[in-house]
N, C-alpha and C positions, 0 to 999 in steps of 0.2 A: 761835605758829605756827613751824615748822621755818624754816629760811633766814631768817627777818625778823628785823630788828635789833629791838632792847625800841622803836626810834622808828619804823621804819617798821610795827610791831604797833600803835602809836599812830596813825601817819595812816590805817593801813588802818580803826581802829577809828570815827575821825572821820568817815572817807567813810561807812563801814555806816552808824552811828548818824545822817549827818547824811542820808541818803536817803531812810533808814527815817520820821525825822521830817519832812521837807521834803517829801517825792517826786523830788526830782530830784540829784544829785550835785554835791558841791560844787565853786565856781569854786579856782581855786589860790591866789586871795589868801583867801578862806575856810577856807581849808585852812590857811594861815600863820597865821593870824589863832586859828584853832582851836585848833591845837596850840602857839601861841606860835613859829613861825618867827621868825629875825633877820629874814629875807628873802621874797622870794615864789622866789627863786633855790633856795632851801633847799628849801620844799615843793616845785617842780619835782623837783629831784633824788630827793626823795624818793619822789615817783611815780614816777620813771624806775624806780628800784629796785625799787618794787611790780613793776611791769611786767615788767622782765626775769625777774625771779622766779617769774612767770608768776600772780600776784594779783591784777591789773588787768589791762583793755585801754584805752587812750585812742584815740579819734578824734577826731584834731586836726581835722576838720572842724565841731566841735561845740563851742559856751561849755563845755558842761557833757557833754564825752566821757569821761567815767570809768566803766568797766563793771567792776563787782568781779568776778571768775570763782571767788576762794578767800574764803569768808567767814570771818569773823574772831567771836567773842561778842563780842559789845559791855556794857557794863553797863546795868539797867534798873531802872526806877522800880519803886516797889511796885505800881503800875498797869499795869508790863509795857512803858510806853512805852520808848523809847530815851532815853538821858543823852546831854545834849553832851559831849567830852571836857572833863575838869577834867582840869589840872596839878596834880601831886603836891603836896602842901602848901597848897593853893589852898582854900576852901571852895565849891561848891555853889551857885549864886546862886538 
């Protein structure tokens, strides 16, 4: 996607896939957690990024305020489901 760094194409891709599968948007330590954040400081920032970018909307009034506006492909089972993100080198679980 134009403007997004190769990581935040990666959190964007977490939040899709993790909506897609859950129903609801994930929290920010799920998000760290997801894409291997050091921090939950890092995934913040990371959406702050989305956001100005105009990719997300959060409403801080909400656990789970992450509104995608620009969707991202995410990768998908042979079933069509959504994949959690895996890190590169990582297997599959």
């Amino acid at each position: 996607m134009i403007g997004l760094t190769p990581r935040q194409q990666d959190a964007l891709r977490f939040i899709v896939g993790y909506e897609e599968s859950i129903g609801v948007p994930p929290l920010m330590k799920e998000i760290a957690e997801g894409i291997g954040c050091r921090s939950l400081n890092a995934a913040f920032q990371l959406v702050e990024g989305l956001e100005r970018r105009g990719a997300v909307l959060r409403s801080g009034a909400q656990w789970r305020g992450i509104n995608v506006l620009r969707p991202i492909p995410i990768p998908r089972a042979p079933d069509g489901e959504p994949l959690f993100f895996v890190r590169i080198g990582e297997a599959a679980a």
